[in-house]
N, C-alpha and C positions, 0 to 999 in steps of 0.2 A: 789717586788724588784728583779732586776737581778742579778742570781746568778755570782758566781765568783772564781775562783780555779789558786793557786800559787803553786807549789813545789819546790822542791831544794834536790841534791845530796850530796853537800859538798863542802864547800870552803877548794880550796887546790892546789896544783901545779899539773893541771890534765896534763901527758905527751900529744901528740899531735895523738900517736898511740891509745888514750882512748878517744880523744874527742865524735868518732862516736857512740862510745856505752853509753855514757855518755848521748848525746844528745837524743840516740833512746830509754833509760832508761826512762830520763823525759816528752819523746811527750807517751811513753806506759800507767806513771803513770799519764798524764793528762787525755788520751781515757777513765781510766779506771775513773775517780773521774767525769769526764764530762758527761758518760753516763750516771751517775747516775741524777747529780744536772740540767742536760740539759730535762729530763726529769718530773723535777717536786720532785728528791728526794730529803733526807737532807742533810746535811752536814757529820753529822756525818758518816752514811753510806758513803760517796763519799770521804770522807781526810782516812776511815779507807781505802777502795780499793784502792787509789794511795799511801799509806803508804805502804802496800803490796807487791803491782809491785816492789819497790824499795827494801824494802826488800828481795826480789827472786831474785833479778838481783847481781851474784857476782860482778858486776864493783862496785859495792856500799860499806860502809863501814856501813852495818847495818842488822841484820839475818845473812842469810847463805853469807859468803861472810867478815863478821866481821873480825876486828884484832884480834891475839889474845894475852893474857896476860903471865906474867913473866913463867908461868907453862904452856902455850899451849892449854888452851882451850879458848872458845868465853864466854864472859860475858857481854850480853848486856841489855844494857837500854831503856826506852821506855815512851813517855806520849802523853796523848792528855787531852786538854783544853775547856770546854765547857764555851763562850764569855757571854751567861746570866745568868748564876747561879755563874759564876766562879769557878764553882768545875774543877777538876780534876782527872783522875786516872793513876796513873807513877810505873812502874817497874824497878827494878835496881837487875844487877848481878844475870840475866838469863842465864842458862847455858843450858837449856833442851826444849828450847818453839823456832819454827822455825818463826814463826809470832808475835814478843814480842809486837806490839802496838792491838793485840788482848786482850790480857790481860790487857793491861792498859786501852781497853774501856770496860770490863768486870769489872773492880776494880771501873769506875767513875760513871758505870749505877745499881751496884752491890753491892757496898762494902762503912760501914759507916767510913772506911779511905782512904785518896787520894793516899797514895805508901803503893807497898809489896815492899820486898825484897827478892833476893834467894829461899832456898829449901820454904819458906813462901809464895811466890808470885806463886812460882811453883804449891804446893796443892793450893792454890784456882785456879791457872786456870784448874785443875785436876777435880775440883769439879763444873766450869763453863763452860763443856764440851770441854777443849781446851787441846786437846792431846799432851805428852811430846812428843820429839824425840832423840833419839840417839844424844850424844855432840859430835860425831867423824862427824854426818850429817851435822853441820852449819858451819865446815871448809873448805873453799875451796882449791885446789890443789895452786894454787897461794901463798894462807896466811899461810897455811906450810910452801912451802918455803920460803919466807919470813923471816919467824919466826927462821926458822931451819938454814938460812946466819945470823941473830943477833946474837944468841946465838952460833953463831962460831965467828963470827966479832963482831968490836963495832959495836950498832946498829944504822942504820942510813938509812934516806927517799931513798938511791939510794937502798936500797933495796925491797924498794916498788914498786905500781904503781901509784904512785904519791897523794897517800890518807890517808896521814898521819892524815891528820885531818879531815877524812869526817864523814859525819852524813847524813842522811836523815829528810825532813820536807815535813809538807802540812801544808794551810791555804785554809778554805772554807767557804764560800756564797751560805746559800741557796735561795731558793723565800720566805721564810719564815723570812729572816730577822736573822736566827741561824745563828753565827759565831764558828768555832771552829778552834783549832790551834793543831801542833801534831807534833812530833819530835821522829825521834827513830837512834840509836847509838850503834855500836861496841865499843866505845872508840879508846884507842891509842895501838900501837902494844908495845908489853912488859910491859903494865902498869902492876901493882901491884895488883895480885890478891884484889879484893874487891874492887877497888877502883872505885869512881861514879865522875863521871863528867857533867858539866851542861846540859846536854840534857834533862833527866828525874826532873829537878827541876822547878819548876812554879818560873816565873820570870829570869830563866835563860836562859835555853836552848828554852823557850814555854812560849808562854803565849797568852791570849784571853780576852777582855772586846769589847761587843756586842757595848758599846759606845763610846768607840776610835779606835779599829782594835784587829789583831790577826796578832801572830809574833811568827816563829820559826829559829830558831840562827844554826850556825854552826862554826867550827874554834877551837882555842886553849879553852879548856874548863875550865882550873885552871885560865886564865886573864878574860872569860865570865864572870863566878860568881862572879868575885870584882866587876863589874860594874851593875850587875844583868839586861846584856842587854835587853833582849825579852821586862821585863816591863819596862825598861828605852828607847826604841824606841814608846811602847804604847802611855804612857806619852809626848812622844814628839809628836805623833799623835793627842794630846787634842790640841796642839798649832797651830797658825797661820805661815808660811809656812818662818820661816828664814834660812836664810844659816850660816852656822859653819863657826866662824873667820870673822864675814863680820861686818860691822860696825850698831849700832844700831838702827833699824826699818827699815834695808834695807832688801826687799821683793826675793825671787828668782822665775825664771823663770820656777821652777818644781812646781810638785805637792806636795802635803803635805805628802803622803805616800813616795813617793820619796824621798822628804830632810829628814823624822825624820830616815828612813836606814841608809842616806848617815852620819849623822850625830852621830847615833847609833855607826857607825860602826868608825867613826873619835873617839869619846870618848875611844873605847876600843884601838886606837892604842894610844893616846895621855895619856889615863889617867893609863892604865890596861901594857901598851907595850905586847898587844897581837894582832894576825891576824884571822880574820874569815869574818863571812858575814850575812846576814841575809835574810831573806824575809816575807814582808807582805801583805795585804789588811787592807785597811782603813774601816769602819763599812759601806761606802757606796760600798765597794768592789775594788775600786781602788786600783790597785799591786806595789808594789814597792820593790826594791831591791839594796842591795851595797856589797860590798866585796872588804878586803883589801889583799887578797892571788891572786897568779897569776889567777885561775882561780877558778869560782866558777859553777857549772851546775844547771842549771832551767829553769824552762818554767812558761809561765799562760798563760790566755786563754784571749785573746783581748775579746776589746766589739762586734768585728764581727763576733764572735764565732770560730777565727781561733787561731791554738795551735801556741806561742812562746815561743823557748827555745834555748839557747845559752851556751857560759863558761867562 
């Protein structure tokens, strides 16, 4: 099977000043997932290294770089999805781990439950050789200030860089036919200490079945989970290729991974009135993607093995 590799930054109003680092984000974290699965490696390994680049890169809303919550520090979330077993391993309300989708594939290959949480999730990645760091280390100079004009002003996106709602994703295609899916999240700035949003939830923010595709979500995380996008674009992957709103048995001229995004992504503003985006591969690896925010960042890797990525 040819392998196959999609990421994504964040559906969100990227400013115009952030497209370049945006873009040179997702062709880094495609090099890094491509070197692996172009060579013959798995999945797993290859969505966990472009998980990573993305996480490292402050333009991201995910690791170092995260928003942060009502008190000022970063509490992030994280999963990744394995397409033939259907397991999972997901963290929420990491406060001390700079790489949190390490831990979530520590918890899926490791641990007989699919989420830790907090100081929880923290000792086992302690005890899974995955070193805490410093919570002052995952804030950037940026989401300080930020943070520090909300809490003087009402809070509000022109305080940003326009990533209100970002999140980080991968979905991977090995030659092996492994499909896995994988999502990791700062959340929203000023959220409420504790609080978890769809990223780190199977069927939300992530999801993977080795027999219709794998699908990681980004956007308003409180309207995701009513519609429980990720497995609700899957499921639209098992069907034959209609367009949203269109009259009955009338066929569209995309692809099937194509329509069930675009359609995924139609349900969450129609049904949910929320805005986000998603991205997949279909089981045979075919990428697709849709986004109802001004801008969403992503790449995959065409079948001529050249890196695209856009906003």
């Amino acid at each position: 099977m040819k392998p196959a590799l999609i990421v994504h930054g964040g559906a969100r109003d990227i400013p115009d000043e952030a497209v370049e680092a945006c873009t040179s984000g997702c062709q880094r974290a495609l090099a890094a997932g491509w070197s692996i699965l172009s060579k013959g490696g798995q999945a797993l390994d290859a969505i966990e290294a472009a998980i990573v680049v993305l996480e490292d890169d402050p333009v991201f809303d995910a690791g170092y770089g995260s928003h942060l919550n009502l008190d000022g520090r970063v509490e992030c979330d994280a999963i990744v999805m394995d397409g033939r077993t259907l397991g999972a391993g997901a963290v929420s309300a990491l406060q001390r781990v700079k790489n949190p989708i390490r831990v979530a594939r520590a918890i899926l290959e490791n641990c007989p439950h699919m989420m830790l949480v907090g100081e929880g999730a923290e000792r086992f990645a302690i005890q899974h050789g995955i070193p805490l760091c410093d919570p002052e280390g995952l804030i950037s100079q940026a989401e300080r200030a930020a943070w520090l004009k909300c809490r003087k002003d009402k809070h509000a996106a022109a305080h940003h860089r326009g990533h209100e709602q970002g999140t980080v994703g991968a979905v991977a295609l090995d030659k092996d036919g492994n499909l896995f899916a994988a999502t990791s999240t700062g959340g929203t700035c000023c959220k409420l200490p504790g609080r978890v949003g769809d990223s780190p939830l199977i069927g939300c923010g992530c999801y993977a079945d080795s027999e219709a595709g794998g699908v990681s979500c980004t956007g308003y995380g409180e309207a995701i989970m009513k519609i429980v996008m990720a497995k609700t674009a899957v499921d639209l992957l098992r069907q034959s290729a209609i367009c949203a709103d269109s009259p009955a048995g009338a066929s569209c001229e995309a692809s099937t991974a194509k329509v069930a995004a675009r359609e995924a992504v139609h349900l969450l503003s129609k049904r949910a009135h929320g805005t986000g985006g998603l991205i997949l591969l279909d089981r045979h690896g075919n990428p697709g993607f849709a986004f109802s925010t001004p801008r969403m960042a992503y790449g995959y890797v065409a079948l001529d093995g050249n890196f695209v990525t856009g906003v």
